[in-house]
Backbone as CSV, one residue per row, in Angstrom:
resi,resn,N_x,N_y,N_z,CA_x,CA_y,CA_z,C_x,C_y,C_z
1,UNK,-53.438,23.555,-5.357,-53.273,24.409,-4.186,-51.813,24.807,-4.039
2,UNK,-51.735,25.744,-3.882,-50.232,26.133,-2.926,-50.169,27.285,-1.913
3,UNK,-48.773,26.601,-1.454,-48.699,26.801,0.331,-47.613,27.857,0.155
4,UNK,-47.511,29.282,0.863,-46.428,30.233,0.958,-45.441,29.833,2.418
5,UNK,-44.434,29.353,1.911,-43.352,29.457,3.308,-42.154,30.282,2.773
6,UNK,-41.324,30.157,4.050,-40.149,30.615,3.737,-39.258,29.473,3.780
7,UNK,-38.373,29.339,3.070,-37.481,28.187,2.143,-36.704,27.742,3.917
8,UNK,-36.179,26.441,4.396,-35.710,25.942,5.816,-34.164,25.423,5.084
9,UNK,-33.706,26.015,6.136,-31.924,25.637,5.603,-31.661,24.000,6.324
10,UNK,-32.614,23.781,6.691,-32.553,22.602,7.438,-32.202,21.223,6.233
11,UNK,-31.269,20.464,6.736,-31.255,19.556,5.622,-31.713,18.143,6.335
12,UNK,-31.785,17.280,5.433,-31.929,15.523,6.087,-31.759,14.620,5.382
13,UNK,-32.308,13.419,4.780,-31.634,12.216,4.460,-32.313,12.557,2.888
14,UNK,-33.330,13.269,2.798,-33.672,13.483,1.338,-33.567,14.544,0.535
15,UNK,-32.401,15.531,1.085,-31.971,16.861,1.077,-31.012,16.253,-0.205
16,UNK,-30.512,16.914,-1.462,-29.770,16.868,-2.063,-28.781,18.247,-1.852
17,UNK,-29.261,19.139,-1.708,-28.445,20.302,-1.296,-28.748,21.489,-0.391
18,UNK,-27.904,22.098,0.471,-28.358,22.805,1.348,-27.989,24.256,1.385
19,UNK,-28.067,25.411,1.437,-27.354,26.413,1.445,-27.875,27.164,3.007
20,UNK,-27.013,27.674,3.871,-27.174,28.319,5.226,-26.297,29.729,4.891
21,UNK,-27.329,30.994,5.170,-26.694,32.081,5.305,-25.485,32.508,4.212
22,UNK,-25.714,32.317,2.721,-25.134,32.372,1.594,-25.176,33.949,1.511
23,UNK,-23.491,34.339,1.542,-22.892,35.440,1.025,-22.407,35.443,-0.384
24,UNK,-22.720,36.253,-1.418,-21.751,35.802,-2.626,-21.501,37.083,-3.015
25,UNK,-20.122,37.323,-3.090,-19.660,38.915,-4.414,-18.650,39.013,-4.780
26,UNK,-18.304,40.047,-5.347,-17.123,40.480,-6.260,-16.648,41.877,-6.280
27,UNK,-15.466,41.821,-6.043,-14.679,42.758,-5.779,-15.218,44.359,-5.662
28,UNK,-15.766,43.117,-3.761,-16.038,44.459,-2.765,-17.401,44.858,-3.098
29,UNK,-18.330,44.116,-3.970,-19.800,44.099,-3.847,-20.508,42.548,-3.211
30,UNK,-21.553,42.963,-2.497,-22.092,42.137,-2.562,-22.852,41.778,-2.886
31,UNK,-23.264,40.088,-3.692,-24.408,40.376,-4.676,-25.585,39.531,-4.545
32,UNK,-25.441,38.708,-4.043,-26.509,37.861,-3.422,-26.681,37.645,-1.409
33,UNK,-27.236,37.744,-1.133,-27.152,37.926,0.408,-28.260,37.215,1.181
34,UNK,-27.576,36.240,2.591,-28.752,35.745,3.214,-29.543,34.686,3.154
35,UNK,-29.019,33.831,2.109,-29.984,32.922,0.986,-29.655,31.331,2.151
36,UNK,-30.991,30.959,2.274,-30.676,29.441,3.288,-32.157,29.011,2.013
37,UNK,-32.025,27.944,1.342,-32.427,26.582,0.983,-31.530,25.589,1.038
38,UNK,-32.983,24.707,0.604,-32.379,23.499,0.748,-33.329,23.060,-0.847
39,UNK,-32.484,21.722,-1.582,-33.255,21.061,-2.520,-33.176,19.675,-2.161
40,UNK,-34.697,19.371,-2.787,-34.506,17.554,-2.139,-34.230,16.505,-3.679
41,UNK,-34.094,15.816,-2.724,-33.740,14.857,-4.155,-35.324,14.731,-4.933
42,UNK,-35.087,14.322,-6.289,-36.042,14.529,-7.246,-36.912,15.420,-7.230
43,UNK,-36.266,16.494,-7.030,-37.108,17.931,-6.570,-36.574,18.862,-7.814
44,UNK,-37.687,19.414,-8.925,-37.215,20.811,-9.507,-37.840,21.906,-8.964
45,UNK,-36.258,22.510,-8.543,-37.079,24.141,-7.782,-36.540,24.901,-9.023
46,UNK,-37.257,26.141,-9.670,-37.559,27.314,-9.737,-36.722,28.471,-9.346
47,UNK,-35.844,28.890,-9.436,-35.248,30.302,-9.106,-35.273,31.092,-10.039
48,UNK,-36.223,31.978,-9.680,-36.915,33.260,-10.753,-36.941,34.526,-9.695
49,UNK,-36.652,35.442,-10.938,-36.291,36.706,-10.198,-36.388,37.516,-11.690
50,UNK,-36.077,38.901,-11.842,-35.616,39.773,-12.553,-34.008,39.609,-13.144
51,UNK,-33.917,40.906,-13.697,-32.708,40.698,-14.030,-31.917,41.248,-13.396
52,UNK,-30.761,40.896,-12.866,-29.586,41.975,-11.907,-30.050,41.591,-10.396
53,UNK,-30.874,40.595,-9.922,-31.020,40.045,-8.630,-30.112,39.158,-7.999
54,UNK,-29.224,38.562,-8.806,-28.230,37.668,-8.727,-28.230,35.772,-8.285
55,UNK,-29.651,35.799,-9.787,-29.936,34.258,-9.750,-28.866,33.436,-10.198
56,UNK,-28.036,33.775,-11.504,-26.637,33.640,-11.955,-25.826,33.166,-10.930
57,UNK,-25.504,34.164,-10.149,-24.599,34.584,-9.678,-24.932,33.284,-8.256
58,UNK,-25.619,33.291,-7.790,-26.212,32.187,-6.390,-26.372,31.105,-7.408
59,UNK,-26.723,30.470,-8.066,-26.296,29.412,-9.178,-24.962,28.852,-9.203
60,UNK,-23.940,29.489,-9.602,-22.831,29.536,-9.115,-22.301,29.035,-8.251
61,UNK,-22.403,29.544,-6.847,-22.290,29.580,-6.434,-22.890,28.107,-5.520
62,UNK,-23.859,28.068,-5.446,-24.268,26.208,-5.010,-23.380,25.381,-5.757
63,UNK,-23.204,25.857,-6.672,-22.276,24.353,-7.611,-21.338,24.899,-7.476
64,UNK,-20.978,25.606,-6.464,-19.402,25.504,-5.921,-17.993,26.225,-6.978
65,UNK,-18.899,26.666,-7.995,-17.950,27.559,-8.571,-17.716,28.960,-8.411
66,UNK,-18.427,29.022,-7.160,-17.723,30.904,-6.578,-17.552,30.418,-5.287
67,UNK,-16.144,31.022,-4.896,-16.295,30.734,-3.182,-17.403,31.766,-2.174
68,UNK,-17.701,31.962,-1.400,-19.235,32.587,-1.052,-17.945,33.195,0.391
69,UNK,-18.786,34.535,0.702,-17.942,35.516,1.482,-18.849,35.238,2.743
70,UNK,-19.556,33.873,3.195,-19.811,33.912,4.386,-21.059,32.606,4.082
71,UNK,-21.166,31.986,5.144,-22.562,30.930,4.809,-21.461,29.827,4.070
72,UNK,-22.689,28.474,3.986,-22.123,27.365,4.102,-22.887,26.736,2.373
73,UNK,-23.198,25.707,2.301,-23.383,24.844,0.895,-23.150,23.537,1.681
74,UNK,-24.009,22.538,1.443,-23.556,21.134,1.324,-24.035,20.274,0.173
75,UNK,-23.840,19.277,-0.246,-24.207,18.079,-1.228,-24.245,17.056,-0.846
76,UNK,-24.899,16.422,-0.555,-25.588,15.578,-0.219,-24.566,14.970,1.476
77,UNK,-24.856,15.506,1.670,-24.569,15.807,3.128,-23.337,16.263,3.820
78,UNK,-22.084,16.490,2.579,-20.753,17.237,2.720,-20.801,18.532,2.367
79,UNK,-19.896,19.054,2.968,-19.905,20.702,2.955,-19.606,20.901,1.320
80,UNK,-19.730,21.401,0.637,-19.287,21.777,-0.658,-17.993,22.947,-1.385
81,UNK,-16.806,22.781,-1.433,-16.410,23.738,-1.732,-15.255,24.067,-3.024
82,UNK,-16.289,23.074,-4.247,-15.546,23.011,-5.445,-16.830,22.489,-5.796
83,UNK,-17.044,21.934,-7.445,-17.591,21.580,-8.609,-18.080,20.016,-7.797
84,UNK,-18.488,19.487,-7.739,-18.854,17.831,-7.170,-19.103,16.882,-8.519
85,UNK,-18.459,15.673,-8.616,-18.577,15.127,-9.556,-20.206,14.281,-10.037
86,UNK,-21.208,14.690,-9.077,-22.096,14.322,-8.852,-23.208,15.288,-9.220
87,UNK,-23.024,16.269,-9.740,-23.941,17.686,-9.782,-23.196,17.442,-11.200
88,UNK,-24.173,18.197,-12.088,-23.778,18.807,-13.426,-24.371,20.157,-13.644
89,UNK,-23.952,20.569,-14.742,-24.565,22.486,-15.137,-24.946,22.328,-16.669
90,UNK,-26.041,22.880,-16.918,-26.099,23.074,-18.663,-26.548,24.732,-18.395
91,UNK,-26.308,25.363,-19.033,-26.308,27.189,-19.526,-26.771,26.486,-20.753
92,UNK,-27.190,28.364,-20.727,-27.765,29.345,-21.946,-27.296,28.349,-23.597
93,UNK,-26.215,28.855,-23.539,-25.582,27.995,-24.965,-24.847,26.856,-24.686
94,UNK,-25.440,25.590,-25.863,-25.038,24.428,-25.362,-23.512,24.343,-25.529
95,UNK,-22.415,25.392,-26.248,-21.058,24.875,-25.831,-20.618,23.488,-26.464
96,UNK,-21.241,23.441,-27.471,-20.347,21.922,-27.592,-19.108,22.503,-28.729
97,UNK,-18.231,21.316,-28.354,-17.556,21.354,-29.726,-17.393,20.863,-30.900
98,UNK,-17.159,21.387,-31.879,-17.439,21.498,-32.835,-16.932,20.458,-33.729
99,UNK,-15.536,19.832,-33.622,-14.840,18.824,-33.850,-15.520,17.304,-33.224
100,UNK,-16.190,17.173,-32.225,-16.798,16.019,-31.995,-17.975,15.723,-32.680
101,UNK,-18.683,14.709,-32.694,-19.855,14.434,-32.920,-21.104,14.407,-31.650
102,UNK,-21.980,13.921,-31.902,-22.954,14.000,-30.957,-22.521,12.720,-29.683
103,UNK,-22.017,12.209,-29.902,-21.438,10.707,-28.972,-20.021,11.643,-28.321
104,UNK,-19.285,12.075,-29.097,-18.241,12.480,-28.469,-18.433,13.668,-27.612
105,UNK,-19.196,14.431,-27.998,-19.829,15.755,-27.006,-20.546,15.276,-25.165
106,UNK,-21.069,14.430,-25.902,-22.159,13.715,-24.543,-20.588,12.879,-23.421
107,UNK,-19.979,12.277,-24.142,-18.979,11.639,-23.184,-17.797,12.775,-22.901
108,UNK,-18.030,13.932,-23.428,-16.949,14.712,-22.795,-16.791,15.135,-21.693
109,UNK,-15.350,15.212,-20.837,-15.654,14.955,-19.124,-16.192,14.261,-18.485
110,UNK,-16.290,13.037,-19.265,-16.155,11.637,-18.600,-15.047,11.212,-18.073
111,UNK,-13.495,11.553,-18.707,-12.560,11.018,-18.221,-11.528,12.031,-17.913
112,UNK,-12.448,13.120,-16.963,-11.939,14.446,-16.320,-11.474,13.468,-14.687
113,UNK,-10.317,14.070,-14.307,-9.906,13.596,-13.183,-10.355,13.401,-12.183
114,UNK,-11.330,14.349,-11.603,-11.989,14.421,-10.582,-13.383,13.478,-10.898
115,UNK,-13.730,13.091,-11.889,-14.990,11.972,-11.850,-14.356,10.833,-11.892
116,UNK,-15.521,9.878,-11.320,-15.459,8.414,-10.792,-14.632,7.836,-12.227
117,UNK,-13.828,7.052,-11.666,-13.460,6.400,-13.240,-14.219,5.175,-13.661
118,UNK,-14.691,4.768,-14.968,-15.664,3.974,-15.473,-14.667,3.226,-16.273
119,UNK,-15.225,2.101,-16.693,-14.871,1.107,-17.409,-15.237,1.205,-18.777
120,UNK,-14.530,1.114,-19.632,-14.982,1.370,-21.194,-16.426,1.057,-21.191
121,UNK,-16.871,0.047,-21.081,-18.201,-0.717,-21.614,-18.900,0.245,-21.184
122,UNK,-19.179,0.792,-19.615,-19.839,1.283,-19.130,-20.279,2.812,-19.495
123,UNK,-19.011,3.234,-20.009,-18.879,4.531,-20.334,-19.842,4.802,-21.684
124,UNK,-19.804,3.881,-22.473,-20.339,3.757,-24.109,-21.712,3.579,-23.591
125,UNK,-22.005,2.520,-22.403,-23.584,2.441,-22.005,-24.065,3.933,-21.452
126,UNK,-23.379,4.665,-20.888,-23.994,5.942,-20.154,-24.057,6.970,-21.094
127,UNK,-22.894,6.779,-22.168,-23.361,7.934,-23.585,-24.581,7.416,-24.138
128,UNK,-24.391,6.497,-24.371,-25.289,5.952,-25.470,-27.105,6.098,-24.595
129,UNK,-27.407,5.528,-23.476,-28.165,6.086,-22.511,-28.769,7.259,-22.545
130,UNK,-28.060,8.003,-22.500,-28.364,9.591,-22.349,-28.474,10.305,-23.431
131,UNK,-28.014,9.687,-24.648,-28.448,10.434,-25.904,-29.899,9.590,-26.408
132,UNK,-30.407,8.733,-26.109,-31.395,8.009,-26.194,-32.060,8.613,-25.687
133,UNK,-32.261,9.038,-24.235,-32.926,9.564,-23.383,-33.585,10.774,-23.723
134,UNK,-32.958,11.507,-24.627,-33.373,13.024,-25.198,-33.496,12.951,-26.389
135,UNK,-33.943,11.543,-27.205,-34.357,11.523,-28.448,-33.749,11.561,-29.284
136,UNK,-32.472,11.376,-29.174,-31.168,11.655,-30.249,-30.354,10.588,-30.632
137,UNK,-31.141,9.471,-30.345,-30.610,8.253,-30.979,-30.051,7.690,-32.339
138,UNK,-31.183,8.657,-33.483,-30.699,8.536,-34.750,-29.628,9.589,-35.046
139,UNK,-29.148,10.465,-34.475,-28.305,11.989,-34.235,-26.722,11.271,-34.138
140,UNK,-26.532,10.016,-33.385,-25.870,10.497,-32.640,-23.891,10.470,-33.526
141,UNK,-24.194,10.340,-34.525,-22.868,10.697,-35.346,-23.299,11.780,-36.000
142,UNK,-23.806,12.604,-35.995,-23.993,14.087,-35.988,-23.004,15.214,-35.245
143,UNK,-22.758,15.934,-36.215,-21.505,16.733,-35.565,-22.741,18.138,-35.430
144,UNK,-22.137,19.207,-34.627,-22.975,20.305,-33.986,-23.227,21.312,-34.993
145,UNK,-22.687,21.205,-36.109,-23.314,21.957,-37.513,-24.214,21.700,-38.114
146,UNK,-24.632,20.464,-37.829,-25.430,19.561,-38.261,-27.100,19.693,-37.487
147,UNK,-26.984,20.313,-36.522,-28.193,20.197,-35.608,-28.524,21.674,-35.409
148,UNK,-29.767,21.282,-34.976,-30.602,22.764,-34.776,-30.499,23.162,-33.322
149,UNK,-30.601,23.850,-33.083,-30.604,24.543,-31.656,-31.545,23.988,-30.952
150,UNK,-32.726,23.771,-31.081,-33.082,22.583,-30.099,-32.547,21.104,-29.716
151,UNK,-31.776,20.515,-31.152,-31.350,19.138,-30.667,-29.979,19.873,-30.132
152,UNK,-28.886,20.875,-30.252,-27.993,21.621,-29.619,-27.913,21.169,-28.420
153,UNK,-29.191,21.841,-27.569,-29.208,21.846,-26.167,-29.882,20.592,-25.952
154,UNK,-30.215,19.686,-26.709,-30.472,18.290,-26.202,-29.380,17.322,-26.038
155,UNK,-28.232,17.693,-26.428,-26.677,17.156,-26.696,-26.495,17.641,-25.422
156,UNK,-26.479,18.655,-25.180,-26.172,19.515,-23.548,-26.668,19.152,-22.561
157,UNK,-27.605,18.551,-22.378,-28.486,18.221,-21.613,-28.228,16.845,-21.134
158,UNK,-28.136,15.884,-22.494,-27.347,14.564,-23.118,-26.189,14.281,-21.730
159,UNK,-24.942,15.459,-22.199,-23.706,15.586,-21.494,-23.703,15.565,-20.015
160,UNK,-24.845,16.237,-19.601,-24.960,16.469,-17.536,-25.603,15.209,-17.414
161,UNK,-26.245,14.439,-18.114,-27.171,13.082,-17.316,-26.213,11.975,-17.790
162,UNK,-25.198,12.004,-18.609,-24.195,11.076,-18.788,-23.104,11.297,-17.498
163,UNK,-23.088,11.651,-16.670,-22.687,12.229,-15.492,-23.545,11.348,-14.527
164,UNK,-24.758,10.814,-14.549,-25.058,10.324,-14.111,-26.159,11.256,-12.179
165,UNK,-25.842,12.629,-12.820,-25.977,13.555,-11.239,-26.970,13.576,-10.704
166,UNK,-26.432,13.786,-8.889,-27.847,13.855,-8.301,-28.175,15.232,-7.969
167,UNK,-27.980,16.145,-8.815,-28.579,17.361,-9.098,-28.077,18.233,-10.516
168,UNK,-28.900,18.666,-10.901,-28.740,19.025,-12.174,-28.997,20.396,-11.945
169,UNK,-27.719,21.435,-12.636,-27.813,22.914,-12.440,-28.474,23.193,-13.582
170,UNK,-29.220,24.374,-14.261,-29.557,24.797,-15.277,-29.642,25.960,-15.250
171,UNK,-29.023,26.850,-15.767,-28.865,28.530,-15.822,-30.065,28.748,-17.022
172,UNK,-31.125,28.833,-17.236,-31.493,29.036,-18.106,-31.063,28.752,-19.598
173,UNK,-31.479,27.429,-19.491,-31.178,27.141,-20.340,-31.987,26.808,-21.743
174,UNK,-32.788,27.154,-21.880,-34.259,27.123,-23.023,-34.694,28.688,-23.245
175,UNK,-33.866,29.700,-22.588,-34.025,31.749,-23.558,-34.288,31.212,-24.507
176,UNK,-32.947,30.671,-25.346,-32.462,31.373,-26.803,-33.457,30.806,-27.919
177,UNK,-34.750,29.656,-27.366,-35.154,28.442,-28.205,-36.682,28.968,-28.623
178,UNK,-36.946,28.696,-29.737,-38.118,29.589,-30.039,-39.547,28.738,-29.495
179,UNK,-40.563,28.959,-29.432,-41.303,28.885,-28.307,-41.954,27.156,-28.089
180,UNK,-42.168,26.987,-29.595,-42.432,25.465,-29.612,-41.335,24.332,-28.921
181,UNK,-40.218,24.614,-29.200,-38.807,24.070,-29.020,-38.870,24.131,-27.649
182,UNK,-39.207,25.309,-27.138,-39.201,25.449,-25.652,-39.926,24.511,-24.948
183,UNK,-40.989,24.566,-25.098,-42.270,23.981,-24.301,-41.941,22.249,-24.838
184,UNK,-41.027,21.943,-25.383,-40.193,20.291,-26.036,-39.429,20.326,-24.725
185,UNK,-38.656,21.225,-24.595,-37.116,20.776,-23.871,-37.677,21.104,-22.237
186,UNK,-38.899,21.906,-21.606,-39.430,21.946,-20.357,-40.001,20.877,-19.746
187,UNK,-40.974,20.243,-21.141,-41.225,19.029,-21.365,-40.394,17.759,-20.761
188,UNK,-39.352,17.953,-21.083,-37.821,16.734,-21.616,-37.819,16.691,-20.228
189,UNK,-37.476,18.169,-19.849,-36.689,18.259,-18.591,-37.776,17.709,-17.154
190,UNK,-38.598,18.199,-17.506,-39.287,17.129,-15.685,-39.429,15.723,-16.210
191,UNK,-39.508,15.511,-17.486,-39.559,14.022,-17.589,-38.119,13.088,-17.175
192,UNK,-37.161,13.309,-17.549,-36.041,13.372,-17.567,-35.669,13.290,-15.815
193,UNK,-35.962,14.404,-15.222,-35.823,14.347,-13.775,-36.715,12.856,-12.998
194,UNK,-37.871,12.948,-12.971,-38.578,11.797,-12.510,-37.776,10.758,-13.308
195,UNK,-37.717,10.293,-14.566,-37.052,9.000,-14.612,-35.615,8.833,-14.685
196,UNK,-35.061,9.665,-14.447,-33.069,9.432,-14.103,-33.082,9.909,-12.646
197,UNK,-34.443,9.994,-11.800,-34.232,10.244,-10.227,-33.126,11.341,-9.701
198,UNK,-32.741,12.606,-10.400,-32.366,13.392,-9.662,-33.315,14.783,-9.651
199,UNK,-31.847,16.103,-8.971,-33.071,17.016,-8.903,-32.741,17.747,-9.598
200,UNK,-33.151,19.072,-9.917,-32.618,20.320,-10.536,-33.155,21.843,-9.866
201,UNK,-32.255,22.218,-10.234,-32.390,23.597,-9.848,-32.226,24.491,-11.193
202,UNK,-33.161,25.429,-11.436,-33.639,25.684,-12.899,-33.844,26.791,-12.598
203,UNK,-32.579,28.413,-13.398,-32.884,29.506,-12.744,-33.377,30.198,-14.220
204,UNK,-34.505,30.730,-14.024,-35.526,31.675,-15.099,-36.081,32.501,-14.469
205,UNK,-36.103,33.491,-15.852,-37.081,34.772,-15.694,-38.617,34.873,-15.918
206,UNK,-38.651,33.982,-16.327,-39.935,33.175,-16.960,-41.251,32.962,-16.230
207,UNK,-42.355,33.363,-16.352,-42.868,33.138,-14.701,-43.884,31.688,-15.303
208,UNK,-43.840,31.773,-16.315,-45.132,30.548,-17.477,-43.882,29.103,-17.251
209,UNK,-42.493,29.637,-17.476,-41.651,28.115,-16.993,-41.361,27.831,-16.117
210,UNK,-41.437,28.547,-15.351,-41.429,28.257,-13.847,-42.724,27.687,-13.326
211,UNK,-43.716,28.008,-13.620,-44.771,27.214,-13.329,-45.150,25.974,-13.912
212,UNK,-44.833,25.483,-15.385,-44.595,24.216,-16.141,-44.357,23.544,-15.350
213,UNK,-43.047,24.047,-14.749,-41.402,22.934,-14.652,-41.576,22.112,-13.318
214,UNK,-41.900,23.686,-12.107,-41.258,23.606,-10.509,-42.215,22.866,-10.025
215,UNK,-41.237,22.156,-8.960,-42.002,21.561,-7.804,-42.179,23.007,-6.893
216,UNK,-40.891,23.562,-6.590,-40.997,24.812,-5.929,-40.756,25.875,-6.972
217,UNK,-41.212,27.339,-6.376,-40.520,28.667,-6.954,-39.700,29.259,-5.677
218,UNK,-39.261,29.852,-6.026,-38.197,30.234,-4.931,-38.129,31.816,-6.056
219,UNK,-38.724,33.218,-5.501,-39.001,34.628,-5.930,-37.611,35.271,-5.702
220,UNK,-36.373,35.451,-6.317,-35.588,36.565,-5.802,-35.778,37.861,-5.976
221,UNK,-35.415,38.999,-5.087,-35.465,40.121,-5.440,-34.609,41.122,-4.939
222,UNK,-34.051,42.221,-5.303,-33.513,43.335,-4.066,-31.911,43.232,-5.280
223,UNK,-30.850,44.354,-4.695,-29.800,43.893,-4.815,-29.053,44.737,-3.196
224,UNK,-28.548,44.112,-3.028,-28.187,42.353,-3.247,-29.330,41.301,-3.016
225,UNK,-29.099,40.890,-4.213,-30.589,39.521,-4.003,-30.684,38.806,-2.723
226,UNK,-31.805,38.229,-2.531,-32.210,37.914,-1.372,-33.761,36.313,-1.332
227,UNK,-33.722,35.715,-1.450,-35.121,34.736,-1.533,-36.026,35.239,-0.409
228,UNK,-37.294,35.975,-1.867,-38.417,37.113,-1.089,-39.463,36.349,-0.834
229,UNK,-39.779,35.012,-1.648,-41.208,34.218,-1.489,-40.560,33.198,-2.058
230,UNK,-41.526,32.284,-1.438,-41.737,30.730,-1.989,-42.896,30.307,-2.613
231,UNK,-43.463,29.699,-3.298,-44.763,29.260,-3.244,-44.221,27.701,-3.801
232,UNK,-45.004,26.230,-3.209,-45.357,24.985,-3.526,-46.096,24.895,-4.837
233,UNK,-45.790,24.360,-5.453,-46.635,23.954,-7.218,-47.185,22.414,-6.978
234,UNK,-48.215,22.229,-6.385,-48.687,20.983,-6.451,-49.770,20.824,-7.335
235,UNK,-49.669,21.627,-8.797,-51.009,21.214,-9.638,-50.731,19.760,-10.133
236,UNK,-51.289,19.449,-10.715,-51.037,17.688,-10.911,-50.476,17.887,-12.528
237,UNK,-49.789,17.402,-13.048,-49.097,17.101,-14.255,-50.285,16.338,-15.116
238,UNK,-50.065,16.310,-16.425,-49.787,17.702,-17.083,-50.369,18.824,-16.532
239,UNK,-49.586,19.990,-16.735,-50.557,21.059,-15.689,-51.600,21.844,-16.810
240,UNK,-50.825,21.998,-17.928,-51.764,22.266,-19.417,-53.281,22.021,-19.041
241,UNK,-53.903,20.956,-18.064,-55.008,20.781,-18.323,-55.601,21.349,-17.343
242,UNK,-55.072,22.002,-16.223,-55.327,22.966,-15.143,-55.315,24.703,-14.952
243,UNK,-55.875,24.864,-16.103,-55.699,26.090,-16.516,-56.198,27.379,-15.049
244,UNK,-57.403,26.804,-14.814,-57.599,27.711,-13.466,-56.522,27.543,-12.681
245,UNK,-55.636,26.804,-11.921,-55.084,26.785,-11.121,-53.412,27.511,-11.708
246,UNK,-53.278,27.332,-12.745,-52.198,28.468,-13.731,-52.590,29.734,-13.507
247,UNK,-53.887,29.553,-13.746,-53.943,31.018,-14.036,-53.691,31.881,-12.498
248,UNK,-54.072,31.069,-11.879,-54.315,31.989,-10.446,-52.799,32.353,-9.364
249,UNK,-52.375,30.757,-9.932,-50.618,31.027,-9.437,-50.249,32.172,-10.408
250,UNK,-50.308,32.117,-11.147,-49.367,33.323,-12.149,-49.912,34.517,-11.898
251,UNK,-51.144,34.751,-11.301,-51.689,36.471,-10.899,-51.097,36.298,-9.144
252,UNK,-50.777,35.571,-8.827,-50.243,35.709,-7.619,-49.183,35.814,-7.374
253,UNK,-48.099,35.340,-8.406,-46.499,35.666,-8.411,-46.634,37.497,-9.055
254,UNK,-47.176,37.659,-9.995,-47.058,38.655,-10.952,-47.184,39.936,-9.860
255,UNK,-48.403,39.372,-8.845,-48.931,40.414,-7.846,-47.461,40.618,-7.095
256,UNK,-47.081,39.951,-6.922,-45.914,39.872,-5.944,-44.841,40.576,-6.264
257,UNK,-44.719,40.911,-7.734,-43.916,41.459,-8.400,-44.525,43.151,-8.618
258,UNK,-45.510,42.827,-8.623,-45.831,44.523,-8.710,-46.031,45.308,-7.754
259,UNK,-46.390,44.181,-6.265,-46.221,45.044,-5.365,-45.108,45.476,-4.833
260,UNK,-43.716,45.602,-6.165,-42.348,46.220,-5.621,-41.521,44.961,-5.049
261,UNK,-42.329,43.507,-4.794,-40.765,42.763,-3.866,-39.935,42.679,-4.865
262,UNK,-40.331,42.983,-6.297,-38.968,42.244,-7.238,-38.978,43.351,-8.314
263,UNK,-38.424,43.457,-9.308,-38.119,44.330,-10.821,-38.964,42.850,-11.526
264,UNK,-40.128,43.454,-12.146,-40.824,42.460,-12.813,-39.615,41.663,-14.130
265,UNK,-40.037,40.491,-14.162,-38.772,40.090,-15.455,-40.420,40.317,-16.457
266,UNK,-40.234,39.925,-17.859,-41.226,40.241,-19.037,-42.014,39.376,-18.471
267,UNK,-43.303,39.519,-18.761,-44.786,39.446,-18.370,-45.321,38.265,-19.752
């Protein structure tokens, strides 16, 4: 079943992040407008839209790397107005470098200033942890020439939960991965969330990964973007085996899209 609301800027003790009346632009546009959620802890929401709605761009912007031209942000119950050492981001391309190995990639920005400082031992337990965690245990003296673009972004992925965060950003991060690989790392990723207990916020065009993944969808549309619909995803996991109830959410977002609230993203 699912329930249509409109997203409550209201936060509380199981709120991981909040956004009230979110302005975001650039020089003298504005590009996202109006936007109040909230995400709860161990919650993956969904932010799907078209292209040029400004899911990017409000992405960003929660993780505190754009200052916002009006409206507020908090994390876990402080106002937000920088990067939090407690939130991580994985994008499109996993970015590693090239000179490390798979151990040295995963602990990079571990001993960035602004994160908690750790104790050697501990530090080797939270790499070592988190490359386990995504199957890359035998990998992990593997340098990034060495790996395929799916274990790539499993190194990436590796890197934000060695962080230890209680929210995990993801800009789309499974485009570039060809389709089997995909439906691995969508996989990874709600598993991954339920057992390292945080949340994510997961922005796609995708309307088939968005329905996999989300606890919520959250529909952008317009420019300046705007959050046009919500819908609740309570099919029961695996959802693969709920095909009626796929099918019927996905003619109901799609509808939503054709009746003009959004620029359809690919079908």
């Amino acid at each position: 079943m699912m329930a249509q609301t409109l997203t409550s800027p209201a936060g509380s003790a199981h709120t991981a992040l909040a956004a009230q009346a979110l302005r975001i632009g650039y020089a003298g546009k504005t590009v996202v407008d109006d936007i109040s959620l909230t995400i709860d802890k161990r919650e993956i929401v969904c932010l799907l839209g078209g292209s040029g709605c400004g899911k990017s761009t409000l992405l960003r912007g929660l993780a505190g790397l754009s200052a916002p031209q009006a409206g507020s942000v908090s994390f876990l119950g402080e106002a937000l107005h920088e990067p939090h050492p407690r939130a991580a981001l994985v994008f499109q391309q996993p970015s590693l470098l090239p000179w490390l190995n798979v151990e040295g990639n995963v602990g990079f920005g571990l001993d960035f200033a602004r994160q908690p400082k750790i104790e050697r031992d501990a530090r080797k337990a939270r790499i070592r942890d988190a490359i386990e965690a995504v199957g890359l245990g035998a990998r992990a003296h593997a340098y990034p020439a060495q790996l395929s673009g799916g274990q790539a972004q499993r190194v990436a992925l590796a890197r934000a939960l060695a962080r230890q965060p209680e929210l995990l950003f993801a800009d789309e991060p499974f485009s570039a991965l060809d389709a089997v690989t995909r439906t691995e790392m969508q996989e990874l990723l709600v598993d991954l969330v339920h057992r390292w207990h945080t949340a994510a916020l997961l922005v796609t065009h995708d309307i088939d990964e968005a329905i996999l993944v989300a606890d919520r969808i959250l529909l952008m549309a317009g420019q300046p973007g705007r959050i046009v619909r919500e819908w609740k995803v309570d099919i029961p996991r695996p959802r693969h085996e709920h095909s009626d109830a796929l099918v019927a959410l996905r003619y109901e977002i799609v509808a939503a899209l054709k009746a003009g609230v959004a620029t359809p993203p690919s079908l």
